[in-house]
C-alpha positions, 0 to 999 in steps of 0.5 A, spaced: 331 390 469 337 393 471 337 400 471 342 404 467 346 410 471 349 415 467 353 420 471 353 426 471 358 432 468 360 434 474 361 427 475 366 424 469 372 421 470 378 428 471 384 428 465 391 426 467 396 430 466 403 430 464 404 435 470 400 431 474 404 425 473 411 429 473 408 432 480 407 425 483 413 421 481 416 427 484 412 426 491 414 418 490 421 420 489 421 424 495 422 431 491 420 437 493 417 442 489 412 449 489 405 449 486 406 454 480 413 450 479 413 449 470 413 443 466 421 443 465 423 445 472 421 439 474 423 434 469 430 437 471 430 436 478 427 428 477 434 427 473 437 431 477 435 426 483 436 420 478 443 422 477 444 423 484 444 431 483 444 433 490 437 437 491 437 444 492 430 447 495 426 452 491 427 457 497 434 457 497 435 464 495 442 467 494 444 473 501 442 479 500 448 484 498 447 491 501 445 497 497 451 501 499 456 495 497 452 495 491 453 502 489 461 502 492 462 496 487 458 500 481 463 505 483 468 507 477 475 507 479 479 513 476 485 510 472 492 511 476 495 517 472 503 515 470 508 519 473 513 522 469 520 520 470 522 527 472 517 527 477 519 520 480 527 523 480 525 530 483 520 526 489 526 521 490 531 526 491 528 530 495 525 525 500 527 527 506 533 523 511 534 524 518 542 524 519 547 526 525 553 529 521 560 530 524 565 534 520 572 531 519 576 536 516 581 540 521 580 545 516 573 547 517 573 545 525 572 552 527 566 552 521 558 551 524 556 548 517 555 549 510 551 550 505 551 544 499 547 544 492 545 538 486 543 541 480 542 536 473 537 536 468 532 532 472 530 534 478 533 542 476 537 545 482 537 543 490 540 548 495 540 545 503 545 548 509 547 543 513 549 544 520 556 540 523 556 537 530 552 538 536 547 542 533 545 535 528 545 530 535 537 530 535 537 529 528 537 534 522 533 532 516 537 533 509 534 531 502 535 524 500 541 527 493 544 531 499 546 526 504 548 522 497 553 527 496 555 528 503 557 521 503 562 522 497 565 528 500 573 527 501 579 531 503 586 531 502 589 529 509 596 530 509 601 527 515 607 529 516 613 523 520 620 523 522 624 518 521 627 516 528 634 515 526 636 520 520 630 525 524 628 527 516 621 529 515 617 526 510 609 528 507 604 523 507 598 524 504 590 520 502 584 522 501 579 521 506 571 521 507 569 529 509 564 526 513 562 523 519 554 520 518 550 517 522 543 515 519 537 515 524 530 512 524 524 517 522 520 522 528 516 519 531 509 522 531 509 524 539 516 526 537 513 531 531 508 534 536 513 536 541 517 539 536 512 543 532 510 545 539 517 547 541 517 552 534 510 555 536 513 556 543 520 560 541 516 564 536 520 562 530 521 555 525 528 552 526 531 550 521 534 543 524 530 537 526 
């Protein structure tokens, strides 16, 4: 008589499980995976490997940002105020140009220089004295509605000819540009310090550049 066994609990045939049998496919098919990786996860990824998706590692975490680049970019941006239109016309009148500036009026050679005013509505009234001549030979500064209104300055020049034959004298006369003006680069930051310190030396601020 054969003897029967029976086996015991511990013993019985184990269950196999979807997951299980996910897991071993997975293996086969060459996929790599965590232990606690969920149901669907895994279902994905073996689709996306018949797909033809490439395989991207558990372990690929994307690189850490910086705390301090986290909060510069958490930063609130204060918004850009608009500027009024007269405060755009003031700020562009008033920009300040390095020029040399010679006088071509006989009348006034004898005259050192002058004092010269712009006053509208907008940027209200400008009043600048610009030297002529030597004094402006390293450069003087003037506002930008200055110099415009130096440069549309003219004067009645008046010349006077004899005729070579009958000896009469006739008047010519034309207007013509009061001014000579050269514009020249802005200070150079060694040329700034020297200046100032040429100011601190003499005890005084010279009103020239």
């Amino acid at each position: 008589m054969n003897d029967v066994v029976t086996p015991l609990d511990d013993e019985a045939p184990t269950q196999v499980t979807e997951m299980d049998m996910l897991k071993q496919r997975a293996t086969m098919m060459g996929i790599q995976f965590s232990n606690n990786i969920g149901i669907e996860t895994l279902r994905k990824k073996i689709q996306e490997k018949m797909d033809g998706v490439p395989e991207v590692p558990e372990t690929e975490t994307p690189p850490l940002v910086a705390p301090a680049v986290l909060a510069k970019e958490a930063e609130p941006v204060a918004p850009v105020k608009p500027i009024s239109l007269r405060n755009y016309l003031l700020a562009e009148a008033t920009k300040l140009i390095r020029i040399r500036i010679s006088c071509m009026d006989p009348k006034k050679q004898d005259i050192p220089g002058e004092y010269f005013t712009v006053a509208n509505e907008h940027i209200g009234t400008i009043r600048k004295y610009v030297p002529f001549g030597e004094t402006t030979d390293g450069g003087y500064h003037v506002p930008a509605c200055i110099l415009e209104m130096l440069r549309s300055r003219e004067f009645l020049h008046i010349k006077t000819e004899t005729h070579p034959v009958t000896k009469a004298i006739s008047v010519k006369t034309r207007y013509v540009r009061e001014f000579s003006i050269e514009v020249l680069p802005p200070l150079t930051p060694e040329q700034i310090r020297r200046l100032a310190a040429d100011q601190t030396s003499s005890g005084r601020l010279q009103d020239r550049d």
